[in-house]
N, C-alpha and C positions, 0 to 999 in steps of 0.2 A: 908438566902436569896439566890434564886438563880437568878444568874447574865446573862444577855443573852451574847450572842458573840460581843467579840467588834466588833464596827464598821469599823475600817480600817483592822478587818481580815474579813470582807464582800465580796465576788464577786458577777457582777451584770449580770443577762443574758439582754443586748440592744439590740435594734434594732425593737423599738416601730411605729407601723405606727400612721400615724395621725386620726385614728377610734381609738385611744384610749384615745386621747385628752380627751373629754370631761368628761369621768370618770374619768381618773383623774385628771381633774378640780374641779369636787366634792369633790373629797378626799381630795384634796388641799383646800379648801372652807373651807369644816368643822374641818379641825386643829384647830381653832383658840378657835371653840365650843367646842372640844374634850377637849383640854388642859384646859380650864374653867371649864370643868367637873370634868376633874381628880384632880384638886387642890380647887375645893370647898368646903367649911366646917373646912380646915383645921389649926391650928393656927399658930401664924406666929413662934414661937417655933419648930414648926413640920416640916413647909417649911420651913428652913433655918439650919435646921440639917443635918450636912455633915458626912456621915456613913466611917468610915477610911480613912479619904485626900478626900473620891470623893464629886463629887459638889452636892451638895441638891436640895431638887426637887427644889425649886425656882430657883436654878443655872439652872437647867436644861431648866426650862421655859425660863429662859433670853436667854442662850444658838441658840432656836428655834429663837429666836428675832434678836440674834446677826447678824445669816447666811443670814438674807433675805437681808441686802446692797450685798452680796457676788453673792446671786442669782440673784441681778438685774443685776449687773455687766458683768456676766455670759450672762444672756438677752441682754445686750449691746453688748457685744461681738459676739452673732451671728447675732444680727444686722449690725455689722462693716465686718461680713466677717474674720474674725480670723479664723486665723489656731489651737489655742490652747484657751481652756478656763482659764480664771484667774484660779491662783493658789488659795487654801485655806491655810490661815493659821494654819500648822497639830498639833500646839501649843495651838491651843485653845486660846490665850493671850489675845484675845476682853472679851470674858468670863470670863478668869481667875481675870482680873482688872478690870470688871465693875461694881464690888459690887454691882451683883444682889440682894444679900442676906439686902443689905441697905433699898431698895427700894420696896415702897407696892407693894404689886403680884398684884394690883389692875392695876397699871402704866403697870409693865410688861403686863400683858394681853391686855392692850389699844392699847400700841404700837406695841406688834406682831399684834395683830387684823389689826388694822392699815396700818401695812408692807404689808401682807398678802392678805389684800383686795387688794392693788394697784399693786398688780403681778398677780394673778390671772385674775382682769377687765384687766391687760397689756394683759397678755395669750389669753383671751375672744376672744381679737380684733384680735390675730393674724391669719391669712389664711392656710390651710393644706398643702400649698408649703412655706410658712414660718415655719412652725411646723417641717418638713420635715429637716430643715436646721442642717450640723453636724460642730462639731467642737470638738477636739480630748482632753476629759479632763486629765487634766494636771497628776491624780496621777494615775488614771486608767489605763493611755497608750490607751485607745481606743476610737473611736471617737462614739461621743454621742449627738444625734436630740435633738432638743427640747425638743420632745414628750419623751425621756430617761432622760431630766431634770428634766423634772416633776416626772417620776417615784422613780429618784431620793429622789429628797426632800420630795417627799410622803414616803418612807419606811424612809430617816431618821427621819421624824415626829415620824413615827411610834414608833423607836429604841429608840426616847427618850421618848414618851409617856408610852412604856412599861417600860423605866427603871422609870419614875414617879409612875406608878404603882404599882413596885417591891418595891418599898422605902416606898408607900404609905401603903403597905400592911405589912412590917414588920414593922412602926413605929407602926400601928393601934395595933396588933398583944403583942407587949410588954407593 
């Protein structure tokens, strides 16, 4: 299997204007459809197989679920005028003890759905000089709009979609 890059050795080029909003609002939109995709069909044997210590796709699904109170918090924050956005937990520990793997992928898919819709309709309503608004995230060192939240959480969608993929394509595969 090949593994992509981790995530925390990622750098991110910011410095998004608010003409990009609304694509990636789409992108943002359709995670919840994407992720439904890629774990359909599959049995709950398959989703819940952890390939050497790492989390299985269904960890990975909850995972997406876990971050979106993090992102709200993040949206509260430059609501409030913060100098620095909430820290993330670089432990994973929401995930690691929420026995995602217990729970139908039917729930997890509801609840990111769920999440996901009411940040996104948040996003909708916000104004291009609220989009605009920077606050310096916490592991990155650098300050980052709105409109670079978003791109944010859209390419991590991504990084774990692809890693559901990778997982999905060598369990298929044996």
């Amino acid at each position: 299997m090949t593994m992509q890059r981790r995530w925390f050795d990622r750098k991110f080029e910011l410095g998004l204007g608010a003409a990009a909003a609304p694509e990636l609002l789409e992108r943002l939109r359709r995670t919840p459809e994407r992720l439904t995709s890629a774990v359909r069909g599959l049995p709950p044997e398959v989703l819940t197989r952890r390939p050497e210590g790492k989390w299985s796709i269904q960890e990975n699904a909850g995972h997406l679920f876990d971050l979106e109170s993090l992102w709200d918090e993040r949206l509260d924050d430059y609501d409030a005028g913060a100098a620095e956005l909430h820290q993330a937990d670089l432990e994973n520990r929401k995930t690691h003890e929420a026995g995602h793997n217990d729970r139908p992928i039917s729930d997890i898919l509801a609840d990111f759905s769920a999440a996901r819709r009411r940040i996104v309709d948040r996003l909708a309503r916000t104004s291009p000089a609220e989009l605009a608004r920077t606050s310096l995230h916490p592991r990155l060192r650098q300050p980052m709009s709105v409109v670079d939240l978003c791109f944010f959480v859209a390419e991590h969608d991504d990084h774990h979609l692809r890693t559901i993929g990778e997982l999905r394509s060598c369990f298929e595969s044996h």
